[in-house]
N, C-alpha and C positions, 0 to 999 in steps of 0.2 A: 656855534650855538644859534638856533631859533631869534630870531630877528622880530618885532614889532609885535611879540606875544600878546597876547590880550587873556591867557587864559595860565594859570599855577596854581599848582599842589604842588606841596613838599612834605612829605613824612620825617619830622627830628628824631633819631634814636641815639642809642650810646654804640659804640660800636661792633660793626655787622665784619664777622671773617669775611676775608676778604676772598674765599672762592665763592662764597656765597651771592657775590653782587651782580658779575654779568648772568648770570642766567635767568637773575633778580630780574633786572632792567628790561632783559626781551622778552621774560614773561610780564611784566608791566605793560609795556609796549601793546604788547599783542592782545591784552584786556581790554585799555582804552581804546585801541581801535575799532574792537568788536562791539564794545559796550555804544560807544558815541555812535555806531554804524547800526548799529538796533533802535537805538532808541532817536535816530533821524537828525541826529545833530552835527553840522558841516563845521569843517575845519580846514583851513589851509595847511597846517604845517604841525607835525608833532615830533616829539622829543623828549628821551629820558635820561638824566645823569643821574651820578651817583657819586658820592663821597665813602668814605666809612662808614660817617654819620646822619647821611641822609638818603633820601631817596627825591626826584626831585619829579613834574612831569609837565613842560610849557607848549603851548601849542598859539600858534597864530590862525587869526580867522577866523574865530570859534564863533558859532552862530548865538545869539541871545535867547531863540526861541527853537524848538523844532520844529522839522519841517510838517506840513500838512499832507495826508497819505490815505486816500480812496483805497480801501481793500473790499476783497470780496471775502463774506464769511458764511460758512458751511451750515446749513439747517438740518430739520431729521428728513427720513427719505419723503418721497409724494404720497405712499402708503401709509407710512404711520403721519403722516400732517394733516389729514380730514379723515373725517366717520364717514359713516355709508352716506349718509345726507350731503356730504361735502362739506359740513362746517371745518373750522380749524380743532386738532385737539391741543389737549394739555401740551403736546411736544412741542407743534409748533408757538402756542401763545406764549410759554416760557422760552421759546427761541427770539422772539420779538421785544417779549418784554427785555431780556437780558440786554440785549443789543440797540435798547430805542428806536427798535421800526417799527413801521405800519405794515398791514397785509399788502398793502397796495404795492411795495418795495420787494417782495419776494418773485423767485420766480423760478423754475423747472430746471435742473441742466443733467442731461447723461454722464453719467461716470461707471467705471469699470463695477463697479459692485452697485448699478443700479440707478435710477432716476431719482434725484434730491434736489431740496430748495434750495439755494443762495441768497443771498443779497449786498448788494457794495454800502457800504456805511463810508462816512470820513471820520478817522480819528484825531482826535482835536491833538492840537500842540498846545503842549504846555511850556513854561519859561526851562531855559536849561539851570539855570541856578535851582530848580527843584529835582532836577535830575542826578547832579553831578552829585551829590552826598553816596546815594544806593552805588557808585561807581566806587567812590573812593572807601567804601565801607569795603565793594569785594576785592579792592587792592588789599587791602590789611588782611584781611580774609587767609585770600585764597592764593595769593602768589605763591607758589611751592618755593620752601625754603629745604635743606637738609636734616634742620631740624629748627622745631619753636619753643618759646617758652612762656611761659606768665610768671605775672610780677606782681606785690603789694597786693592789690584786691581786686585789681582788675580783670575782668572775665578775656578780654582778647588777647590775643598769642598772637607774638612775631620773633623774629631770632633773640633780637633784645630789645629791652623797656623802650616802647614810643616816649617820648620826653612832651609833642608839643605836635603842630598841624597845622603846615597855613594853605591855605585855598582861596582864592581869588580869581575874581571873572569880570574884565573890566577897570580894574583897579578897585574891585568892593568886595568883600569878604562874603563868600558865601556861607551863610549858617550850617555848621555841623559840630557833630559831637560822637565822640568814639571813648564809651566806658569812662567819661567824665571830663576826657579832653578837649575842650572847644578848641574850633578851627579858630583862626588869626590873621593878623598880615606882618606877622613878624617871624626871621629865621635867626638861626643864632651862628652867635661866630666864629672862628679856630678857637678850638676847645681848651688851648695853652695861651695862645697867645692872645686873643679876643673871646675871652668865653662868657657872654652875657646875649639877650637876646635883644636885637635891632630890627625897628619896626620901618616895614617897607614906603617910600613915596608912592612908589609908584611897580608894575611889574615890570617896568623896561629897565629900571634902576635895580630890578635884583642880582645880575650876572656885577655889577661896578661895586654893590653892596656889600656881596659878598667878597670879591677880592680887596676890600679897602680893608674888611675883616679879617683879612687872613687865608680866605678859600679860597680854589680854583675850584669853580663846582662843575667845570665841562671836564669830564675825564681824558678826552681828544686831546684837548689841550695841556692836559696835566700830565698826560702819557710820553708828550712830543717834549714839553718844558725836563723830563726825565731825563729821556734819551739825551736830549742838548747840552745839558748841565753833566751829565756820566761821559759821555763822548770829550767833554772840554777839561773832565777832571783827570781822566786817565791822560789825557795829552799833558796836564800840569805833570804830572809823574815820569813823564817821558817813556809813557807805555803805549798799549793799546789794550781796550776794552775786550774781554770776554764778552761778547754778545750774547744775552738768553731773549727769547722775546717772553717767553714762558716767564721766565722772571720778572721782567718789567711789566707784564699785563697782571701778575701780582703785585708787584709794590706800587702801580697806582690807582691802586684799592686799599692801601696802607695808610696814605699821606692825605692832606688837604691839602695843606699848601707845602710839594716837597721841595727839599735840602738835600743836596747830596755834601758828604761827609768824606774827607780821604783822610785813611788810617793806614798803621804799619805796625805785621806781625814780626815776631825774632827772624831770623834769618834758619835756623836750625830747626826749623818747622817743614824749610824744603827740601828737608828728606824724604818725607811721607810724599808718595805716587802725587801728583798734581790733582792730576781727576778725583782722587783723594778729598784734597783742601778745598777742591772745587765744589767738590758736590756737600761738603759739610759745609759752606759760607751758603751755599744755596739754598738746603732742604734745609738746616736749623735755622740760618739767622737771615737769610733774604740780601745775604750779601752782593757785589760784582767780583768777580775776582779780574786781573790785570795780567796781562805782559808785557813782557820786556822786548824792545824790539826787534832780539832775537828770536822772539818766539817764548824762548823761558816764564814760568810764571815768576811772577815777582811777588816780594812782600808788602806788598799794599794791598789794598782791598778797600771797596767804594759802600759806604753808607746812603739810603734814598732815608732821610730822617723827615718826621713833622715837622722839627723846628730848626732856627738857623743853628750852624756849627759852632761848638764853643770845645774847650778843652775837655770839659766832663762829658758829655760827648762821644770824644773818640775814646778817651781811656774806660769809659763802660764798654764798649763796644771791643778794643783792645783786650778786655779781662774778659768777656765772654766766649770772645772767638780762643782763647788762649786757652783756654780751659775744653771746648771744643779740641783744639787741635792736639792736645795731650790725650784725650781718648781715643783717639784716631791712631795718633801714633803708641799707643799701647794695644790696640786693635792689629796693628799693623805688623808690630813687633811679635804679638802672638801668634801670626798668621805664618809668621816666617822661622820660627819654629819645626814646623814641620816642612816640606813640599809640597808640591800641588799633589802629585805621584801616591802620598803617603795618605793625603784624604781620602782617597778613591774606595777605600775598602770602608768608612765608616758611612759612605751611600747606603749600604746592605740596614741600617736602622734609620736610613731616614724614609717615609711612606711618601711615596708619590698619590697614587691613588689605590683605595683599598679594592677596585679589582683591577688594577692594572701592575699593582706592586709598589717595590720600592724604587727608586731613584736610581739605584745601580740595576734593577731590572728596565728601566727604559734604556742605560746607557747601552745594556745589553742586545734590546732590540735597536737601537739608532748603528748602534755598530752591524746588528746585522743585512741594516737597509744601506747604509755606508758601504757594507761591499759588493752587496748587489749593483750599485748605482755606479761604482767603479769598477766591477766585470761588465757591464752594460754601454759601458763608455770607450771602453779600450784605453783605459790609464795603464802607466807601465807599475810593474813592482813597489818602487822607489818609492812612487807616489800613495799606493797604497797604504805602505808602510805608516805614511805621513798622516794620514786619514784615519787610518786605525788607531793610532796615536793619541790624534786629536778628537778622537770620539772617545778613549778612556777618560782624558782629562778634560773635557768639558763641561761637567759638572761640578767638579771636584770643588769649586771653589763658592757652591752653594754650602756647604760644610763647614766656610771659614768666619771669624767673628765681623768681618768686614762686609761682608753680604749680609751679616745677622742683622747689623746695624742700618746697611743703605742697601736694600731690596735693588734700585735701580743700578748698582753697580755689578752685578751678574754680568758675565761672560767680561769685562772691562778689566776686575781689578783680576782675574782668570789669567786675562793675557798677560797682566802685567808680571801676577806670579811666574808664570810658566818663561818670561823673559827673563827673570832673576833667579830660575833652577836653570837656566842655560837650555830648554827647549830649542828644536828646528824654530827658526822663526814662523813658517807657514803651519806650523801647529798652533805656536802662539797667535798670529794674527786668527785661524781658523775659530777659536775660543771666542771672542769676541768677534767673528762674523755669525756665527752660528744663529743670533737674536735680529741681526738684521734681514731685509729694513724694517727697523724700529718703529717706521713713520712714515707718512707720507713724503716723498723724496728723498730719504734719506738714501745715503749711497750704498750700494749694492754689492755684493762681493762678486770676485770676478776670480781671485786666486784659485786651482781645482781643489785646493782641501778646504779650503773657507766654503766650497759653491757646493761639495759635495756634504759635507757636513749639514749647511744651513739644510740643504734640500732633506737629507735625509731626518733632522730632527723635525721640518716640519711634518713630512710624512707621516713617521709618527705621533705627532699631535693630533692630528686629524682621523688617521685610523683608530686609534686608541681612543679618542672620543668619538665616534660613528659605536666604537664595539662595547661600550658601556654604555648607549642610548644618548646621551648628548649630542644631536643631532639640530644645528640650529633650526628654526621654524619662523618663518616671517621674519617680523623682524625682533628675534632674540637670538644673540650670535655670543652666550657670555665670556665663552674661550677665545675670540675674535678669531674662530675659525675660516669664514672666507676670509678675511684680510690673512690669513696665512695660504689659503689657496689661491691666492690672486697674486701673493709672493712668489709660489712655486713657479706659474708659467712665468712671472718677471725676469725668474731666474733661469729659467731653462729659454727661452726667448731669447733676451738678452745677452746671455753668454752662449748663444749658438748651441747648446748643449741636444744632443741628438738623444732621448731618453723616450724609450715608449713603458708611458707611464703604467698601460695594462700589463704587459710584463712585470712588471714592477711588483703593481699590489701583488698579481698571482704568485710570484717566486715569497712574498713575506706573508702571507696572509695567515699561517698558520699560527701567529705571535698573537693573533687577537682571540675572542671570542664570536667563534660565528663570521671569520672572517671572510673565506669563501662568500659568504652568502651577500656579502657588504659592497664587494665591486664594482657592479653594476652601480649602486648608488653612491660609490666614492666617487666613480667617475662620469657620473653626470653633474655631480658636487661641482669638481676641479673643472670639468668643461666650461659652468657656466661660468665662471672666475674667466676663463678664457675669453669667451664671446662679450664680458663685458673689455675686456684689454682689446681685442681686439677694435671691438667699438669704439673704443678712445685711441686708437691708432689711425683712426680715419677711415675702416673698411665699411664698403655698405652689408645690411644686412641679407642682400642675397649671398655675395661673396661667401661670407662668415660662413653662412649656412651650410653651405657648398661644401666647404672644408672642414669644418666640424659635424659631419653628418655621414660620412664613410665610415662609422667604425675604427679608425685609426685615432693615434692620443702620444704621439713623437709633434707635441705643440711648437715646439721650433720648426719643425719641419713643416707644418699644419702653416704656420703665421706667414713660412713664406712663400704659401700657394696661396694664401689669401692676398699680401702683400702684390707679388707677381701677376694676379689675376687683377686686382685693381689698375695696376700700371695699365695692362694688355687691355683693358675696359674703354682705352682711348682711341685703339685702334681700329680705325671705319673700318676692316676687318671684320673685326668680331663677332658680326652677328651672321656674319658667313659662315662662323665656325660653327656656331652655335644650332645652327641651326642643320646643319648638317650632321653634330649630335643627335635632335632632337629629335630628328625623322626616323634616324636607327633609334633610340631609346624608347619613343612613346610605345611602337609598335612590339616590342620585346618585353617593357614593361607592364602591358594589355594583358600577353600571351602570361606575362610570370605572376599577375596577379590573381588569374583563374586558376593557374596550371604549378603550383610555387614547386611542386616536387618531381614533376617530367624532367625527365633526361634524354637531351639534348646531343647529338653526338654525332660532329660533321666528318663527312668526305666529301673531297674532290670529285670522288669518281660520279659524285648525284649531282653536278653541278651539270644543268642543263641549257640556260643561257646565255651569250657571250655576257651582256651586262653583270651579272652576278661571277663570271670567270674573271672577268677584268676587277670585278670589288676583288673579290677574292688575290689576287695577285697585287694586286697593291697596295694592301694591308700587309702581305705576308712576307714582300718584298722588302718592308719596311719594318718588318717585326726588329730588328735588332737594333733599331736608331729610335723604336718606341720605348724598348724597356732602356736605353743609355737614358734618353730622356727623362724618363720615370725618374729613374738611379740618381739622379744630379738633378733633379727635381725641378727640371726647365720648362716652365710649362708654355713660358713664351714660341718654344721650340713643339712641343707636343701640339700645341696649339697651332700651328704652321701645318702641321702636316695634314690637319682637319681638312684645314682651308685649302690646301694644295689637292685636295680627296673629295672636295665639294660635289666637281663637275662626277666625278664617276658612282659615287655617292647618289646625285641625282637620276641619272643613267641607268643607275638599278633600279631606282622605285620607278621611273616612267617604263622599264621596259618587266619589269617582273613583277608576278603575283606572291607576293611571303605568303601568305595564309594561301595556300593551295589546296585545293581538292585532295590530293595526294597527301594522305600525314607525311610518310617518306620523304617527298621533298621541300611540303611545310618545313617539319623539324630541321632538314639540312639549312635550308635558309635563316629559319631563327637560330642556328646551332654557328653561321656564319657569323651573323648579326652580333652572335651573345662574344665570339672569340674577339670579335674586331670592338668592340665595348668593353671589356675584360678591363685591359688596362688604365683607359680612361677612367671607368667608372669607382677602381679602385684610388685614384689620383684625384677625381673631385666630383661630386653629385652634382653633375651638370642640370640636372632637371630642376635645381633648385634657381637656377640663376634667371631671372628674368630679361626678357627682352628689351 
């Protein structure tokens, strides 16, 4: 926490949801910086916490006055500022007067729309105690909450009723008032255990104040004091903690001053799936759940409470998770009822989107991208089998009352059905790959029906939104369609997976609307997902370029000509190679620029001098170690045989004319030129690579 403050606001309310508060705090944050940065006021150090119940804002070094600031300010132009006589008109005397200048202060300056007066003025400072009120008025204001309200009679709106307001500057209360509240130098203190208001000595005595009260009002601190006390309680259990951090950056927006609490559910509660009890102690009660050092979940479970632990306590907490876990396991119970197999057909009335259909019509297009993606791959039979499979029942378990209930347990409690109807396992696991990754880092699938599956349902997500105009724009992406295409190349990269994704759309494209026409823009979509993966792998952006600029979209194969090309970037080589490219490319690419649809079309027999007989022979000689090359995609090796080509390479251009008099043997020469560039060009846009 801010050290040697000299400067506090604190907003008291009753209590603020707790997702409400960090986005509270950096929008706070990010006012008073801009506000005290406008209005010239210096400060060494700022800082926002936050309780439930308060909002807090200390800063060190805070200046007493603003600073003093020479501007120059804007008049009307030299035309409209004097009549034909040259006196001043009305423009400029009401520019004067406004501003308390003299004529004598003004002066002429060119600007884009014409010749105008200026003049520099100093604008005076005033005290910051008269400032800081209009600040903390548009904290109440205007900090975006999710939602506001008004209370009693008061005209201002915040999530819930402001109680009180202290502000200090120096240790003096600076005079304000918000809808009848005067500001103070008093905070109030844990709402159960110390709930009365305590008047500050001083502001360096507020962070001691408050925790004699009962609060941690640095959340940093209260966040760590969590973790400490959860990590020591599960070791009392002789467990280990379920880590959530999700979890804990909510519950210490819950507590002031927290308690953690260990309790214990029946034992016959863990029948129900874990991920089950897991995610009901999470999403209703803010629970931790534990295990056992097998791994097993156990029946405990960690309370983060306001106040210290007593018996009534756990046994509330006890009856309410109980009562929880009995709908669960009557959810559960319902669900197994039927099979996963036997939901599948009531897909047909659930609507996915009203023009994309129902849910068993996407399963129907994911299945039809799922086999494309495994005839494109070379998987055997067996596997497809497993893949078709796993593409029937991957939704199915959107249909059950356990998804009704926990939205986030899609594809999860899927798998786990499909494991207790006795599925392949790689169908089951594939169900719950299919959503991954979830997240940032989250782990990836690697199994072929998990990788074939994810890829293919995100496929469809993406086509299916491009073909009903949901095309993200800037920055609105509400389907988080690039973080789905940025998935794709993760996927197909990382698992080495050889897919050319323009194949692709072209063989489904008929499932959309207006599909054909969508390609081109699907995959310059997925590209740029690419070029940014790329960029976080360390490639420069010529490289990328290079590689994602051929036309070609097999991005495995793509990442590791970029990959390989960056290596081979080291070697003092290189620009032998390169340039031995570049001399054949400029000169072809000149010619294809004017000429894009001339036809080209070599013989040997027009070859007139040795230099251009010898190119010619040692490109041709080499043709079958260029395309092995290609094939295995060696570019360190393609790359070698530039440079081994250099000297004869140069050889031709010192001894031959390409653009000759003669079209006839112009064209053979560029017709030479174009065959020995062929394959290069189609392997990487060398012209993009800089020297």
């Amino acid at each position: 926490m801010i050290q040697n403050a000299n400067f506090l606001c604190e907003i008291g309310c009753e209590e603020v949801p707790a997702g409400y508060v960090p986005p509270a705090c950096a929008a706070i944050r990010a006012l008073f910086e801009k506000r005290l940065a406008d209005a010239r006021i210096a400060y060494t150090e700022l800082g926002v916490y936050a309780t439930p119940r308060r909002f807090a804002v200390l800063a060190s070094g805070m200046a007493e006055r603003q600073a003093e600031e020479e501007v120059e300010v804007k008049g009307p132009s030299v035309k409209a500022a004097y009549d034909a006589s040259g006196a001043p008109t009305k423009a400029l005397e009401g520019f004067l007067k406004g501003n308390a200048l003299a004529l004598a202060d003004v002066f002429p300056k060119a600007t884009e729309k014409g010749e105008y007066l200026f003049a520099r003025k100093t604008v005076a400072a005033v005290d910051t105690a008269a400032v800081l009120p209009a600040i903390v008025n548009d904290l109440v204001a205007t900090v975006p909450f999710p939602k506001r309200m008004r209370w009693s009679d008061k005209a201002v709106t915040f999530p819930r009723p402001v109680r009180y307001v202290l502000l200090m500057l120096n240790d003096r209360v600076v005079p304000f008032e918000i809808s009848g509240i005067a500001a103070g130098k008093s905070t109030r203190g844990h709402y159960v255990q110390h709930n009365r208001m305590v008047e500050l000595s001083s502001i360096a005595a507020y962070e001691t104040t408050l925790e004699e009260h009962g609060v941690i009002v640095d959340q940093e601190r209260r966040r760590a004091m969590i973790a400490d006390e959860l990590a020591a309680a599960a070791k009392r259990l002789h467990g280990v903690l379920v880590e959530d951090e999700d979890l804990l950056d909510t519950v210490t927006y819950l507590v002031e001053r927290p308690y953690v609490v260990d309790c214990r559910f029946r034992d016959d509660f863990l029948a129900i799936p874990d991920i089950v009890l897991i995610t009901e102690m999470k999403e209703h009660q803010k629970y931790f759940a534990v295990r056992d050092a097998k791994g097993a979940l156990s029946p405990t479970f960690l309370v983060v409470s306001n106040n210290p632990p007593n018996d009534n306590i756990r046994a509330g907490n006890v009856r309410v998770i109980s009562a929880r876990f009995n709908d669960a396991r009557f959810f559960f119970d319902e669900d197994r009822k039927t099979t996963l197999a036997d939901k599948v057909e009531s897909l047909k009335t659930v609507l996915f989107h009203k023009e994309l259909g129902t849910i068993y019509d996407k399963v129907m297009r994911v299945d039809r991208i799922a086999a494309r993606i495994a005839d494109m791959t070379g998987l055997d039979a067996a596997t497809k089998a497993l893949i078709a499979r796993a593409v029937l029942l991957a939704k199915a378990d959107l249909n059950s009352a356990m998804v009704f209930e926990f939205t986030s347990l899609q594809g999860q409690i899927g798998k786990i059905y499909a494991e207790l109807d006795g599925e392949d396992p790689a169908v089951a696991r594939a169900i719950d790959d299919q959503y991954r990754p979830r997240f940032q880092g989250d782990e990836l699938p690697s199994a072929p029906v998990s990788v074939v599956l994810s890829l293919a349902e995100k496929f469809d997500n993406i086509f299916g939104s491009f073909s009903v105009g949901n095309i993200p724009g800037g920055s609105s992406d509400p389907y988080a369609l690039r973080r789905q295409a940025g998935a794709i190349i993760d996927l197909v990269v990382k698992n080495g997976m050889r897919l050319d994704v323009k194949g692709l759309l072209e063989g489904v494209s008929g499932q959309y609307a207006g599909g054909a026409g969508l390609i081109d823009k699907l995959l310059a979509f997925i590209t740029a997902r690419a070029k940014t993966f790329f960029e976080e792998s360390g490639f420069r952006y010529d490289e990328i370029d290079a590689c994602l600029s051929i036309g070609r979209y097999d991005y495995a194969e793509l990442y590791e000509r970029a990959r390989r090309l960056n290596e081979f970037r080291a070697d003092g080589q290189f620009s032998q190679m390169l340039m031995s490219f570049k001399r054949m490319n400029n000169i072809l690419a000149s010619f294809r620029r004017d000429n894009p649809t001339h036809a080209l079309a070599f013989s040997e027999a027009n070859l007139r001098e040795d230099s251009e007989k010898r190119l010619h022979e040692f490109f041709s000689s080499r043709k079958g170690e260029i395309e092995g090359c290609v094939a295995r995609n060696d570019c360190r090796a393609l790359f070698r045989l530039l440079i081994e080509g250099k000297a004869t390479v140069d050889a031709f251009f010192d001894g031959v004319m390409v653009m000759a008099d003669d079209p006839a043997v112009r064209d053979n020469r560029l017709a030479l030129l174009e065959g020995i560039l062929t394959p290069y060009r189609n392997f990487l846009d060398f012209s993009k690579i800089a020297e």
